[in-house]
Structures are given as C-alpha cells and as structure tokens.
N, C-alpha and C positions, 0 to 999 in steps of 0.2 A: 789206446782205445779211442775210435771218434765218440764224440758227445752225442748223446740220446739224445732224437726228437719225440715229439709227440707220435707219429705213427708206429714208434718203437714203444711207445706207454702204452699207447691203443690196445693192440695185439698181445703184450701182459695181462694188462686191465680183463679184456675180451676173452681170455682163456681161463684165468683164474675166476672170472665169474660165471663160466657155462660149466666149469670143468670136465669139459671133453673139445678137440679141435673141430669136432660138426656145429655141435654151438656158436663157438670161438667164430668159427666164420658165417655165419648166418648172421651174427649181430656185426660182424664187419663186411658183412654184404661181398663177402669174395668164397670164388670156391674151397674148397679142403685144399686141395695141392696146395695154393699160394698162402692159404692159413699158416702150414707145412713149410712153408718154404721161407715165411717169413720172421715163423718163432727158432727154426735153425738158423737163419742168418742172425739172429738177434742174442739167441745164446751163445754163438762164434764171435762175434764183435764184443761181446763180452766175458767171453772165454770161462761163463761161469752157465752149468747148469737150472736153470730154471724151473723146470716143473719133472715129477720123475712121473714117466709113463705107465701105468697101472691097466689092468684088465676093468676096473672101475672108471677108469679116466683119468685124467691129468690134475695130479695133485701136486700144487706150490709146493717148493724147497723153500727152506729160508730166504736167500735171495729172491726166489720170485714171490713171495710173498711180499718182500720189502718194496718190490717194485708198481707190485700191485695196489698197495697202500701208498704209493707215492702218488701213481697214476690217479686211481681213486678219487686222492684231494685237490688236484689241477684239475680233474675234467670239468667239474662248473664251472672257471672259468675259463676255459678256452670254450666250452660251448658259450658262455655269455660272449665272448672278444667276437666268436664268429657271427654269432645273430647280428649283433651290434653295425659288424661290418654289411652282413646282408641288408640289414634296415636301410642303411645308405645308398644301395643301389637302385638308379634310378629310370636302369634301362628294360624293356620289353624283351628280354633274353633269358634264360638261362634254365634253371630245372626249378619244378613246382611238385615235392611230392605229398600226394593225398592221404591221408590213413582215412578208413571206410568200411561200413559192415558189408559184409557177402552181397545182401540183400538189396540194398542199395545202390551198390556197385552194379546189379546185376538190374533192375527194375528201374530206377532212377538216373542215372551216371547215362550211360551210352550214348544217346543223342545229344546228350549237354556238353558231352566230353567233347564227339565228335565237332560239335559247333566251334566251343572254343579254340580246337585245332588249328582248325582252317582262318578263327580269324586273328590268333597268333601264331604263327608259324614259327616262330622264334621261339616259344616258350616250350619246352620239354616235360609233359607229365608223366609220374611214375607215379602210379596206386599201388598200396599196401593193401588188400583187402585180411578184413583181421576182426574176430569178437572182443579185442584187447585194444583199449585206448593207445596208441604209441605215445613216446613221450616228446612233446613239442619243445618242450625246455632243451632235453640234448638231443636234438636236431634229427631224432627219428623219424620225424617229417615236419613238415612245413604247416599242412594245411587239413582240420580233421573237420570231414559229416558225420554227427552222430547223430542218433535218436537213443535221447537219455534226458531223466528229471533233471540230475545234476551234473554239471560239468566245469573245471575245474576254475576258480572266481578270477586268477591271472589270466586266463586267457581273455582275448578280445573276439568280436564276430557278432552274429545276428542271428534270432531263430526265425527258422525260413515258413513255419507253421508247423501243424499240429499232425502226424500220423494218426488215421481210425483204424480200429481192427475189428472184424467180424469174421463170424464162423463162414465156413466156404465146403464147399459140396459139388464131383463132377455133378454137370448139367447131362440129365441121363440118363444118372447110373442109378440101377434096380437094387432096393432097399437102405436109399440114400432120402432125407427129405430133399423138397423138389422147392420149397417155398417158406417163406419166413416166417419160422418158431420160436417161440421162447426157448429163451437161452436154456434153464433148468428142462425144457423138455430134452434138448439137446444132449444137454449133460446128463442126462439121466438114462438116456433110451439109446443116442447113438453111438456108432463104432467109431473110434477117434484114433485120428496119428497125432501123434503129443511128441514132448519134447523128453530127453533121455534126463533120468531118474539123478543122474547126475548134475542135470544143467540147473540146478536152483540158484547157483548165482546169479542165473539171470530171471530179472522179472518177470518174464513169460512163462518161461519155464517155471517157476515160481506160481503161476498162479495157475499153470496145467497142473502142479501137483496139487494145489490145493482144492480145485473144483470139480479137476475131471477124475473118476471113480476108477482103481485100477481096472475092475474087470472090464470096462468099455473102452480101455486101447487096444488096440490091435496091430500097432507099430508105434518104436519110440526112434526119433532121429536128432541131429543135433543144433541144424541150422533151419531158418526158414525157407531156404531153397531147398531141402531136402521135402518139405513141408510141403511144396508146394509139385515135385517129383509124385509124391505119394497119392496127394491126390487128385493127381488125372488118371490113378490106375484104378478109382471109383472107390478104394479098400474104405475110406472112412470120410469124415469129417474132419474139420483143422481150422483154425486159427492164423489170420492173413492180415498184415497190414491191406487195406484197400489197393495203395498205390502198388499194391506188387495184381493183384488180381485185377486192375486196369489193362494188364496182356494177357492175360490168361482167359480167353473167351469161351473156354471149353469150362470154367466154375463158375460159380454163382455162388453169390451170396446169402444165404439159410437164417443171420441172424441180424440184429439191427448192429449198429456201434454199440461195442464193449466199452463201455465209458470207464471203467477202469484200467483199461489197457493203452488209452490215446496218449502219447508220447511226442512228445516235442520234438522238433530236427532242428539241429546247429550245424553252422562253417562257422569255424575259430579256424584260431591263429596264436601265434603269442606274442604278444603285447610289440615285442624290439624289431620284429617283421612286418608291422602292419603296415607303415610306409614303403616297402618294397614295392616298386614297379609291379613287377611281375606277378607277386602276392592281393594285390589290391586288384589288379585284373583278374586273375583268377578268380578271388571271392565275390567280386560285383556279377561279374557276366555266368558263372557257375553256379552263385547262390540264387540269380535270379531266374536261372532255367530250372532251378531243382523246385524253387520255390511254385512256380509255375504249375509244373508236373505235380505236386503235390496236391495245387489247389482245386486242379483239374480232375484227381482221383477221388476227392471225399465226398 
C-alpha cells in the first residue's frame, strides 16, 4: 500500500463531514465525478471500504471514520505550514481569493475589481460571494469584505467606513411616498418587501421583524439584491444600504439614515498572510476603492 498524503485525508475529512459526495466536493472545490473518482481511488489504495452508500448519504465505516479523525487533527496544522509559507511570498503573482456579501459584490466590487486587474495582471481573483463568513484560518479564502459589528479579534485589516441605510421607494410609482417621512409613518402605512421570516440571524432581517408589521409586507426575500429587484417593480418600500442605491437612479430615498442599522465595512486578512505580496496589494489598492465608493454613497 503507498503512504497516504494529505489530499488522500482531504477527501475523507470532506466526505465525512458533508455526508453526501455533492458536499464532499463543493468544499473541495471540484466537481462530483472527480469527488467520485477520487474516494474510489482512495478506497482501492487501501483496499479497505470507507464510507457505505446509503439513500441518506455517505456514512463512515469504522475505517473511515478512523481516517476522518485522523484527518480532522492534522488539518490546523497543515493549514498553519501553508499560510506560513504564503506569508513568505514576496511576489506580485499568484491567486487572491475574496469571501464577500452578494450585495457588495454586486454594488461595490466591480469597478474596484476591474481596476486592480489591469493594474496586476499577475495577480488571479476568485470571489466567493456568500451571507456566511468563510474561514480565513483554513484557507477558505484569503481575503474577506464584510459589513458586520463584530468580526473575528485574530484577524488583521482596516474598516474602510461606515454603511447608512434608508428606506427606498421607486421614483414614480402610484401609492408609494414620493418624499422624506418618518420612519414610523413608514412603518405603519406602507406596503413593504422585507426580509423572509426566516432570516433573523441576520441583523436586518432582525430588525424587519421587529418594526415592520406583518400586515404591511407584501413580499419577503432573502437577500438585498432581491430587495432591491423588488423594488423597481414599485410593489413596496424596503430597506437599502445607500451605496447600493448610488446605481439605482430609478429609487429614492423616503427616509433619513437608520441610525441603527449603520454598519461598519472590513478587508481582513489573517494575521500569517498579511505580509504576502500579493495580499497586501489587494487590501491597499481594493480597500481604498471600496473605501472611496463608500464615502462617496453616504
């Protein structure tokens, strides 16, 4: 039997904690076939059963459980061996990937993106767009913009300013206000696209159940780009950070800043990255277009 490497651990590790091989490969960034292809090769090199195939999913045997727990307890350190090594690198190459909300990505990002392209052409971005922090520790990305109170005290970075949110209303549209109300008239009288009933983990959503009255939604969705879909078709009112309504010249804005919904924006890193060539380009020249963009919305 040859010796197991780590991408033989991976693919254990990665199946036994999605338990199903669509998982399995989504968190090893490859498609199903070679997920497939890579837990049979890996059960034949060890000529021992691994996981037994179930209409539920893929549940560890003995063996693959042992493996799993093997895996398990090496991965911190080879994700620390790897950072480590990244942190040393001190060249304008290689891959820079982003984790990032929807909304950001979509309002924010694209001309900052586009800039940095052109003025590293060396450097490779991949964005994760995602409502779920990745984990910067194992190497699920490199480089995260959030807007959040808290975020996590190891990482390193800079907050790039403050997001404001106000209520928004097509410019327009018949029995919509036209001009700036208080907030409680708002919340009392208009028809509202809110966020789904569901979403209370998030603070927004969180403070759409707590203010806004069930009878005056009139659609619930889950993100703010659905938010913002919804209302150019005039059906209600809704809740915008500014910098996303900066493109949207078809809304307007109906309330003042939500002073409890303003929200900070971060570019971190973690800590053993931040001397990376490439890392430190990114965050300089990206956080200071985002930063920009930002200042320029409020």
């Amino acid at each position: 039997m040859n010796a197991l490497d780590w991408d033989d651990l991976r693919v254990a590790l990665a199946v036994a904690d999605a338990g199903s091989l669509a998982g399995a490969a989504r968190a090893l960034d490859v498609n199903h076939t070679t997920a497939l292809r890579r837990l049979d090769a890996l059960e034949a090199r060890l000529n021992t059963r691994l996981f037994e195939r179930q209409r539920g999913g893929y549940v560890p045997t003995e063996a693959g459980e042992l493996l799993a727990q093997e895996a398990r307890a090496i991965a911190p350190r080879i994700h620390d061996i790897e950072r480590r090594l990244l942190g040393r690198d001190l060249r304008l190459t290689g891959t820079v990937r982003l984790t990032t909300a929807f909304v950001t990505m979509a309002y924010l990002l694209p001309q900052v993106l586009a800039d940095f392209a052109r003025a590293q052409p060396g450097i490779e971005v991949e964005v994760a767009e995602s409502g779920v922090l990745l984990d910067l520790s194992r190497r699920q990305a490199d480089v995260a913009l959030r807007l959040s109170h808290q975020v996590p005290e190891h990482w390193v970075g800079r907050q790039l300013g403050t997001a404001q949110y106000r209520v928004y209303a097509k410019r327009g549209a018949s029995g919509l206000p036209q001009r700036k109300t208080p907030l409680a008239q708002l919340l009392a009288a208009a028809p509202w696209i809110a966020f789904e009933r569901e979403g209370t983990a998030n603070r927004f959503g969180r403070w759409m159940q707590q203010h806004i009255p069930a009878q005056q939604v009139r659609l619930r969705v889950d993100i703010f780009n659905s938010i913002v879909s919804m209302l150019r078709t005039g059906l209600g009112v809704g809740v915008l950070p500014t910098f996303v309504a900066a493109s949207e010249p078809d809304l307007m804005a109906v309330s003042a800043d939500i002073d409890e919904l303003a929200t900070p924006l971060w570019i971190l890193t973690h800590p053993d990255l931040r001397r990376t060539a490439r890392i430190q380009a990114f965050m300089q020249m990206v956080g200071d277009g985002v930063a920009k963009q930002l200042q320029r919305s409020s």
